[in-house]
C-alpha positions in Angstrom: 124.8 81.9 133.4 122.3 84.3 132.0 120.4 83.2 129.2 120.9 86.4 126.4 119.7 86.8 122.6 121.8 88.3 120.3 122.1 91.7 119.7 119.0 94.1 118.0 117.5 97.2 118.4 117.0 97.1 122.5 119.9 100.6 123.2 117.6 101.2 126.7 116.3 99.1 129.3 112.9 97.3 128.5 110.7 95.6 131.5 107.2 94.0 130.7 105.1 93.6 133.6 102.2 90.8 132.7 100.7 88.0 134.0 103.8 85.2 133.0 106.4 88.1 133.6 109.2 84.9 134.7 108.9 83.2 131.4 107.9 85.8 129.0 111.0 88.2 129.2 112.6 86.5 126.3 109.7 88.0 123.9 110.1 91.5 124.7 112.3 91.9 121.9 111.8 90.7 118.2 115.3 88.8 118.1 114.3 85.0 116.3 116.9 83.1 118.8 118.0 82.6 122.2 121.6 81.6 123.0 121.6 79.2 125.9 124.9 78.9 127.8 125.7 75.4 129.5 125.7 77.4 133.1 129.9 76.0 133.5 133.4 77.8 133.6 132.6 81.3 132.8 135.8 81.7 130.6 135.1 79.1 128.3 131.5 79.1 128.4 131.0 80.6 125.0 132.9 78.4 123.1 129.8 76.2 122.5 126.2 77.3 122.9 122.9 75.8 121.8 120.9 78.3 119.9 117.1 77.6 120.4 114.6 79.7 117.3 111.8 80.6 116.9 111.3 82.7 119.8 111.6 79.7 122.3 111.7 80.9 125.6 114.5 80.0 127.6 115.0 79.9 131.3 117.6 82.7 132.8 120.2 82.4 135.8 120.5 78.8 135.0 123.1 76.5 136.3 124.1 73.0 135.1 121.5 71.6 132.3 119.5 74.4 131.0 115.7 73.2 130.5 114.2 74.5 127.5 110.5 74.1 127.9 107.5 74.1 125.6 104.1 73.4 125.6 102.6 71.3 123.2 100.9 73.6 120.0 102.6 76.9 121.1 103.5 78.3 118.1 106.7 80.2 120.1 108.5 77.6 120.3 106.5 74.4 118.3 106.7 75.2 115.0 104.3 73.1 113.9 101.6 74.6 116.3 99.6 71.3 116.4 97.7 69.7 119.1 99.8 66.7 118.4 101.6 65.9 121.2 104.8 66.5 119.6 107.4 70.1 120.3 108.5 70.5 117.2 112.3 72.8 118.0 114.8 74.6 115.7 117.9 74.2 117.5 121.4 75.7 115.8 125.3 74.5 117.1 126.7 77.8 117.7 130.5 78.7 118.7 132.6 81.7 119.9 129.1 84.1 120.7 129.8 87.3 122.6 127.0 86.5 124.8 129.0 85.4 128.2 131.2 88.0 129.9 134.7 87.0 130.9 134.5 84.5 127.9 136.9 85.5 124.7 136.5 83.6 121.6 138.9 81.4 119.8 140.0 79.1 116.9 138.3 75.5 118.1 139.9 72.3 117.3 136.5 70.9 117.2 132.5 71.2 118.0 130.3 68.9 117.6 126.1 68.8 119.3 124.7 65.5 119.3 120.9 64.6 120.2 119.0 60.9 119.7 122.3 59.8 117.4 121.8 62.9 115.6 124.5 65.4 114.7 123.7 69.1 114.4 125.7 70.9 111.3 128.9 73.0 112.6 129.9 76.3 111.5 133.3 77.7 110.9 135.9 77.2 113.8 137.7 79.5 112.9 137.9 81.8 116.0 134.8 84.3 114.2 131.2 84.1 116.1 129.6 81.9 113.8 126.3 79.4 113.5 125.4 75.7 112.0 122.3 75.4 110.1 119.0 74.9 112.0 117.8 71.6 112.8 114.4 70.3 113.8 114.1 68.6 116.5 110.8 66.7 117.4 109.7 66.1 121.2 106.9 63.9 122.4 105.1 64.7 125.1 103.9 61.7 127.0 99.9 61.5 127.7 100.0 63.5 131.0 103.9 63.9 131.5 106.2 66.0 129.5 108.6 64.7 127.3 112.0 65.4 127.0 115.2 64.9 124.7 119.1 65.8 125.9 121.1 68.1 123.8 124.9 67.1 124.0 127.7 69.7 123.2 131.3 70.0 123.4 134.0 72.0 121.5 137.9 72.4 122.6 140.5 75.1 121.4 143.0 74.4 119.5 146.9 75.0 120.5 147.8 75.6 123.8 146.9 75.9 126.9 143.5 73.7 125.6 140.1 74.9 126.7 137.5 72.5 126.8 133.5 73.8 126.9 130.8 71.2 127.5 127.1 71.1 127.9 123.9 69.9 127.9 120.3 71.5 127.3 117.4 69.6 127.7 114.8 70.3 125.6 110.9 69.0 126.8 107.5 69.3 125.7 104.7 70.0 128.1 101.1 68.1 126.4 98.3 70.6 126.3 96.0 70.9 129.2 91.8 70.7 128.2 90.6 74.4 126.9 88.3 75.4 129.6 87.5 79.0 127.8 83.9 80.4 128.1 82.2 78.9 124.6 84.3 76.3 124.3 88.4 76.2 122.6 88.8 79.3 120.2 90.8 79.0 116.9 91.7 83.4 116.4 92.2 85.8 118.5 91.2 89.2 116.5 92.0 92.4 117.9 90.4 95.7 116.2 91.6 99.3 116.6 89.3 102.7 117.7 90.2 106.0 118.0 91.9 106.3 121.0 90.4 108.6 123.9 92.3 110.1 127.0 96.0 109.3 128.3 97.2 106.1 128.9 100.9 106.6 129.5 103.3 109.0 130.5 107.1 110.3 131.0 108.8 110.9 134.3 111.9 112.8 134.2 114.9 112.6 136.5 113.0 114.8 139.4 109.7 115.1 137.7 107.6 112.5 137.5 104.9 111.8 135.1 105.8 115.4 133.8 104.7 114.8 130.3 101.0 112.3 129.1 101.0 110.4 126.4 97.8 110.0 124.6 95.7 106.6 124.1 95.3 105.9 120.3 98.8 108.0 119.7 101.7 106.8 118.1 105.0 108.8 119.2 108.8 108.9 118.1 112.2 110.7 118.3 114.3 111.9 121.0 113.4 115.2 122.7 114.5 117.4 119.6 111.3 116.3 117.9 109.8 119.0 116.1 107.0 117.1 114.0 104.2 118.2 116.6 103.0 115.2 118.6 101.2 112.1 118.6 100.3 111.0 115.2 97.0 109.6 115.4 96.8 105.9 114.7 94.0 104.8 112.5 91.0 103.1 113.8 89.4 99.7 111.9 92.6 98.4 111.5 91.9 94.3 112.6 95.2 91.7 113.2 94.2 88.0 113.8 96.3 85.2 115.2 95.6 81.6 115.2 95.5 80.3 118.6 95.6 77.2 120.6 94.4 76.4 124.2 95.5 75.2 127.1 93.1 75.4 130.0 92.7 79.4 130.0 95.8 80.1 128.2 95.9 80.6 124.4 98.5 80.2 122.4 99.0 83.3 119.5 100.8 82.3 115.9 100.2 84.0 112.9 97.8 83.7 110.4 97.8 83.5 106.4 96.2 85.7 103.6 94.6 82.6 102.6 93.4 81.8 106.1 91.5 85.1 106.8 91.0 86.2 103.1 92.8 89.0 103.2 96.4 90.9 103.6 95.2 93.4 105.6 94.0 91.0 108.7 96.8 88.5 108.5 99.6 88.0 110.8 102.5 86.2 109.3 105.6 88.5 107.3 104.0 90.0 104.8 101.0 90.9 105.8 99.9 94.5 106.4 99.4 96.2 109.6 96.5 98.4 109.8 95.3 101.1 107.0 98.3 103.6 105.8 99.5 105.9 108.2 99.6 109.7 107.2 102.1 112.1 109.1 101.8 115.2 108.3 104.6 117.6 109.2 103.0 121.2 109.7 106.7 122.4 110.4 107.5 121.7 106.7 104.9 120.1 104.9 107.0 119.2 101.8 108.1 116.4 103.9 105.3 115.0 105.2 105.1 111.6 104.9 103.2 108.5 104.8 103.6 104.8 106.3 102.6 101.5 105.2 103.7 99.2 107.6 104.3 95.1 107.2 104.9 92.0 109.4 108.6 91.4 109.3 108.4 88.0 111.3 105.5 85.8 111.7 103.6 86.9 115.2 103.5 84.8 118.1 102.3 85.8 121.8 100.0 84.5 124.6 96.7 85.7 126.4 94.3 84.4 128.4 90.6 84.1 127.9 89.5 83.9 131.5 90.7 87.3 131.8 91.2 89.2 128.6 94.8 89.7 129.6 97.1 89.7 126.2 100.9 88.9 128.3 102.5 89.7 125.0 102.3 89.7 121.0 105.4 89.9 119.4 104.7 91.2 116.1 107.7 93.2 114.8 106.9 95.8 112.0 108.8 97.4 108.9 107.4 100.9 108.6 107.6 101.6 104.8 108.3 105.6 104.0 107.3 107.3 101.3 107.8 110.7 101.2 104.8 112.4 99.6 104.4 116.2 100.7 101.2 117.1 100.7 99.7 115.2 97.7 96.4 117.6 97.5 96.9 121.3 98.2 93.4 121.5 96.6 90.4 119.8 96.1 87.1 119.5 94.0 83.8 120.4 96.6 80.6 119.3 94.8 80.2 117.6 91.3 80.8 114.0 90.6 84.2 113.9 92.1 84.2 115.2 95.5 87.6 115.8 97.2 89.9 115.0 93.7 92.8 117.0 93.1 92.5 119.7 91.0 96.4 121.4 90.6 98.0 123.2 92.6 97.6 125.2 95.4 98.2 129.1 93.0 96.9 127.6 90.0 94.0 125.4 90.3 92.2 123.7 87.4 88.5 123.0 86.4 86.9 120.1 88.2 85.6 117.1 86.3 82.0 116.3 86.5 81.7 120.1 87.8 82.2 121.4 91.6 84.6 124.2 92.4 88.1 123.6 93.2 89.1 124.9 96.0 91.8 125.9 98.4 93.6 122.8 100.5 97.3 124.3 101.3 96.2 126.6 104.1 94.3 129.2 106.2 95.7 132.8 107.9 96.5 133.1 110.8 97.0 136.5 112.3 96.8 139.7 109.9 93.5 141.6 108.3 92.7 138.6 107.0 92.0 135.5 109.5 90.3 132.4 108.2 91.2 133.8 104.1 92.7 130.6 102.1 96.2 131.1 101.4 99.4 129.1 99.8 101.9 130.9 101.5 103.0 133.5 104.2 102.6 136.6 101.0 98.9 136.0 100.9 98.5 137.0 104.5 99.9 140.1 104.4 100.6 140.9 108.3 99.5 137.1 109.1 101.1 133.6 108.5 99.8 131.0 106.2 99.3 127.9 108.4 98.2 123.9 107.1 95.3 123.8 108.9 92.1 125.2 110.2 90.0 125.5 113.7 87.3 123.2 113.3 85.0 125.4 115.6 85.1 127.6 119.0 86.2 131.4 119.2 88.8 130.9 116.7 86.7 128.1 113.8 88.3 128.6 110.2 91.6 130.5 111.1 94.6 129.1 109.8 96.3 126.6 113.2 99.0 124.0 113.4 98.5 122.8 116.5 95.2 121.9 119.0 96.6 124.7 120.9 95.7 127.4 118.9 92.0 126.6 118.7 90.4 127.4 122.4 87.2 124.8 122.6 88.1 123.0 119.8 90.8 121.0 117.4 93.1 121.7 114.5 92.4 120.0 111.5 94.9 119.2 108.8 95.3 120.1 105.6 97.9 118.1 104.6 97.0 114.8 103.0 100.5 113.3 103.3 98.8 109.4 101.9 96.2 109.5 99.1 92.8 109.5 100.6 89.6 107.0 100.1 86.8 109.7 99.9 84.0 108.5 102.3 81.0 109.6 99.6 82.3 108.5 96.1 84.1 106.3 97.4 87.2 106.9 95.2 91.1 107.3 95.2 92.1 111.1 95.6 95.6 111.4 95.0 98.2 108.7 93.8 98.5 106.4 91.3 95.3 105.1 91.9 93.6 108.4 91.4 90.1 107.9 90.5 89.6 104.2 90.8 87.2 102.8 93.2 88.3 102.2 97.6 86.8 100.9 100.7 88.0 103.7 103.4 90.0 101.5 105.0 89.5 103.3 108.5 86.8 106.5 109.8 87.2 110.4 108.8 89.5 110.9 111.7 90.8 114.6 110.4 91.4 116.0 106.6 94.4 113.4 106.2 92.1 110.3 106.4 90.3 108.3 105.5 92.9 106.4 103.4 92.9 103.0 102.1 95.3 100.4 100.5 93.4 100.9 97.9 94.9 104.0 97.2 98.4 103.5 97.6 101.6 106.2 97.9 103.0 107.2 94.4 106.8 106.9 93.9 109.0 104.1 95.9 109.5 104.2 99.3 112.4 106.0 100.5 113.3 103.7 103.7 111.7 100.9 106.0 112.6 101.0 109.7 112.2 98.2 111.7 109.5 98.5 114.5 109.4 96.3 117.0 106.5 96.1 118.5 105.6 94.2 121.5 102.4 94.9 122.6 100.7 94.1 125.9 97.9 94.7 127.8 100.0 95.1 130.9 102.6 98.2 131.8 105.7 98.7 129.6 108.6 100.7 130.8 112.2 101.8 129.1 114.4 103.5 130.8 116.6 106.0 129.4 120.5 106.0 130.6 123.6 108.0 130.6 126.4 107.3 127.6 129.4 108.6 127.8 128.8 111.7 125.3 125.0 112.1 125.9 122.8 111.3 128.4 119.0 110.4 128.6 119.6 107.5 125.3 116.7 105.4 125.1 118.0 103.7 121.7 121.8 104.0 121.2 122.7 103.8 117.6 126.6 104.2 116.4 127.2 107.9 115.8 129.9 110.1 114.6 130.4 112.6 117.4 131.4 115.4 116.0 128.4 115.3 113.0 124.8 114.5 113.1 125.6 111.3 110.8 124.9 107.3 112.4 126.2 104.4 110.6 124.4 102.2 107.8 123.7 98.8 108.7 125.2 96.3 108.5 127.5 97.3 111.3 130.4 95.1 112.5 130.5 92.4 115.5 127.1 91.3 117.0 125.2 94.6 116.3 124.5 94.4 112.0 121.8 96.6 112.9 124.2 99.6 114.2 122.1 99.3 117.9 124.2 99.8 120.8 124.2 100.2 124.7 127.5 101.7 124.9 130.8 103.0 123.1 132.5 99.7 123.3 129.8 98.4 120.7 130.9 101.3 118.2 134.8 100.2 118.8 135.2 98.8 115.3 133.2 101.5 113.3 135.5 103.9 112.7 134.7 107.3 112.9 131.4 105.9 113.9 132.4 105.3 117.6 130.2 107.1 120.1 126.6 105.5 121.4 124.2 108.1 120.9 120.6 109.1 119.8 119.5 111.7 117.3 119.2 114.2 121.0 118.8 113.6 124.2 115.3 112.5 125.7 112.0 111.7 124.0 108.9 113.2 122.1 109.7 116.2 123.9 111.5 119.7 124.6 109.9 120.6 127.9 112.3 118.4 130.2 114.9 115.2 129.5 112.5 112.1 130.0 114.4 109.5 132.1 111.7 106.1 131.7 108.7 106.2 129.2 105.7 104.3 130.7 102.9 103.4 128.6 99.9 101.2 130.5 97.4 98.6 128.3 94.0 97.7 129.6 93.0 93.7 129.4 89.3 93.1 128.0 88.1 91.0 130.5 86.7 87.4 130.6 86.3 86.8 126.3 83.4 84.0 125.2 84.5 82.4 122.3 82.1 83.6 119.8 81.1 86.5 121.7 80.9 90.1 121.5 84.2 91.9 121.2 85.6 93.2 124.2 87.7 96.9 124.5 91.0 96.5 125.5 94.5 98.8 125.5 97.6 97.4 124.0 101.1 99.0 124.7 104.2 98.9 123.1 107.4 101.0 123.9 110.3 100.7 121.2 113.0 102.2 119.2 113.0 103.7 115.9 116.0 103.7 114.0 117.0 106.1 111.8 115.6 106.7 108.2 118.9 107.9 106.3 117.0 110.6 104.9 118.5 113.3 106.4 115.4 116.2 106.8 113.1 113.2 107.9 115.4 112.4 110.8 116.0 115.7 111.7 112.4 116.9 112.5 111.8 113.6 113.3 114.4 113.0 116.0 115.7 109.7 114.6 117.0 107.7 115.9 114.8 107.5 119.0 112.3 105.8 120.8 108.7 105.1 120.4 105.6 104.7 121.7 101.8 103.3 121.3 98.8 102.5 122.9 96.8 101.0 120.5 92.9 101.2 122.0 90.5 98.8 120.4 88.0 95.7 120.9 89.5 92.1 121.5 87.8 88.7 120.4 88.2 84.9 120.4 86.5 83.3 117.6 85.7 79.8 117.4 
């Protein structure tokens, strides 16, 4: 039987090329447990199952006893993450999953899971998918052999005709083989981002292949409806780090602690922030621009190697906080002693503190008698259109632009501050709650929406958090889009009404709480809610249906512990629910699929 996780956010199909490709597969998700089937009779093979957590991975196409193996101080599966000889496994009893095809679940007499005279707790029996609490269960590895322990299930229906299900999983510990890494055995793993530079992925449709680039540095989302133009630019200076333990080449990635690296920005357990705050400005309707503060939801975990520089995989699943902030500065104080403040709005601006003039930050004509002339809206260009940003330079520098398009030998450059900003000279908050006080830029003056800082949060509360799950690698990441039977090219299926725009609110029923599907039989018991679907058809996109979104990392090369940072390309292809905020999901395209390439310098510190 194949070994399967429980249902998540994973509507299309996700492959992860990378240097352990046969034993990493069970990472490419963010689910916390894997279900492992004994490997008997099909239609009672789900009547008992050992469920194996924290991210453990677990061995696929397996008959007879299932081997769970772990090495000694992975932090995947050892959750003590010592060099201690010991495994240290969560292991649940689970009955009646909906992970085995052919198998229907079914009121159980009993269930009980034995291992070393220990029972594990049992969950109701009463015909409902349903698990014990976790135990831990502590292997020892032995010198230079592996250790192992026997995990003993076995549950029967009750009534007639009886059905009888039993197992056994063997769970073993591998002992830690000598770090052999340049410098000697590193303790982090730190990876830093840049600004991203030139394309590193790409979409193929159905008879067009590679039809569309995807930029390095560039964070995309939505189905092919998107209208929010296209990628949002990831901040650069944004630094994760992940405790990490060696064996011979191969490290070991757990998270880290605010306490451990001195800060919630560079931590890596839930809770921790990832990266600076990430403005998206919406030049379609900047009202509803917004900005992101993303957390860890789940502690990280991953593996790389440090004789290559190759990262096989870093789990490190994301909420994405929304606030919904406009754009907080239509204009801004030039000159005085508070460079770049707010100084009201955009037809009726107010004296600057400290001196300076305030000046226009809303927009710039396009077209008309008047090209380049500041403007708030469409009336103050007479003939022209009042646009959120500005050429920075070529035939067309100063006239009103949305897009990179519009300025031949140049870029566009926002106006729309959709997070507050850290001003780079006075170093103070513009915009916010924190308006005024002092900030570290938390990343480079990438266009006029940056640099921002948590030191300047978002006013107001955040108006959803999607969960991102990001699994980044160093390799190639594919998803393939496929055909549902009311829309075709779905990347992320989501339960949908059909006949409105409107997806079911977690929880959902059955194994999908999160309302993620792969087809209309997972929507069966959601009422009106009962067609597989994404926002539209495709992704990030109008030109042409993408049919498999490929995104392609760079590994850093060998690493010296203690060395000098080395640049590297992590990849990550995902789905984005949707926000339940209904003008955000429309120009947005959500729910949808994603996609990053995160570019940036890699180091193993001792």
């Amino acid at each position: 039987m194949d070994a399967r996780k429980r249902g998540g956010l994973n509507g299309g199909q996700a492959v992860t090329r990378g240097r352990l490709l046969a034993i990493t597969l069970w990472l490419a998700t963010s689910a916390g447990a894997e279900l492992v089937p004994g490997g008997g009779n099909t239609k009672n093979d789900c009547l008992v199952e050992l469920d194996v957590r924290s991210g453990t991975p677990v061995p696929s196409a397996t008959k007879g006893n299932p081997t769970v193996v772990c090495t000694d101080c992975d932090p995947r599966c050892d959750t003590g993450a010592l060099r201690d000889g010991i495994c240290r496994f969560q292991v649940a009893l689970c009955v009646n999953q909906g992970n085995v095809a052919g198998c229907t679940a079914t009121a159980l007499g009993h269930a009980v899971a034995k291992v070393a005279g220990t029972r594990l707790a049992a969950p109701a029996l009463d015909g409902s998918p349903a698990c014990g609490a976790v135990t831990e269960v502590a292997v020892k590895s032995k010198r230079a052999r592996p250790g192992k322990v026997v995990v003993s299930l076995r549950a029967s229906s009750k009534g007639k005709p009886r059905r009888l299900d039993k197992e056994r999983v063997v769970l073993q510990c591998k002992p830690a083989a000598p770090c052999s890494c340049a410098g000697g055995a590193p303790t982090k793993l730190s990876f830093t981002t840049d600004v991203g530079s030139g394309q590193c992925g790409h979409l193929d449709g159905d008879s067009a292949p590679a039809f569309f680039p995807l930029a390095c540095g560039g964070l995309y989302f939505g189905g092919g409806g998107v209208i929010v133009p296209l990628p949002a630019v990831v901040p650069d200076m944004g630094q994760e780090m992940f405790n990490t333990c060696c064996s011979g080449t191969s490290l070991f990635l757990g998270p880290t602690t605010e306490a451990a690296t001195g800060s919630k920005r560079t931590c890596s357990s839930a809770g921790c922030l990832f990266g600076p705050p990430l403005p998206l400005p919406n030049p379609a309707a900047p009202p509803i621009s917004t900005c992101l503060v993303n957390v860890v939801a789940k502690d990280a975990s991953g593996s790389a190697d440090c004789s290559t520089g190759v990262t096989d995989l870093i789990d490190l699943p994301l909420d994405s906080e929304v606030f919904l902030d406009g754009d907080l500065l239509p204009t801004r104080c030039v000159g005085g002693s508070t460079p770049g403040a707010p100084c009201g709005g955009c037809a009726s601006p107010t004296a600057c503190p400290g001196g300076g003039t305030c000046t226009n930050d809303t927009g710039r004509c396009s077209g008309g008698a008047t090209p380049g002339a500041p403007c708030c809206s469409g009336s103050d260009c007479g003939a022209g259109t009042c646009k959120p940003g500005h050429c920075l330079a070529g035939t067309s520098a100063g006239v009103g632009c949305v897009s990179d398009t519009e300025c031949p030998g140049s870029r566009c450059d926002t106006f729309i501050q959709a997070c507050p900003v850290c001003d780079a000279g006075s170093r103070k908050c513009n915009g916010g709650p924190n308006n005024g006080f002092d900030c570290t830029p938390g990343d480079s003056l990438i266009n006029g929406g940056y640099p921002t800082s948590h030191d300047c949060p978002p006013p107001g509360t955040k108006i959803a958090s999607l969960p991102i799950a990001f699994a980044l690698t160093s390799g190639t990441t594919t998803r393939s889009s496929t055909d549902k039977a009311k829309q075709s090219h779905v990347f992320c299926g989501q339960c949908r009404d059909p006949l409105q725009t409107f997806f079911k609110s977690p929880p959902c029923n059955g194994s999908n709480p999160d309302c993620a599907c792969t087809s209309d039989d997972d929507c069966a018991d959601e009422g009106s809610f009962s067609s597989c679907q994404q926002r539209s058809a495709g992704a990030f996109t109008q030109i042409m249906m993408a049919r498999t979104i490929t995104e392609t990392g760079t590994p850093a090369g060998a690493v010296t512990t203690g060395g000098a940072p080395k640049a590297s390309t992590l990849v990550s292809v995902f789905c984005v629910p949707p926000s339940s905020v209904g003008s955000v999901d429309a120009l947005s395209s959500l729910p949808g699929p994603g996609a990053v390439a995160l570019q940036g310098k890699l180091a193993t510190l001792p």
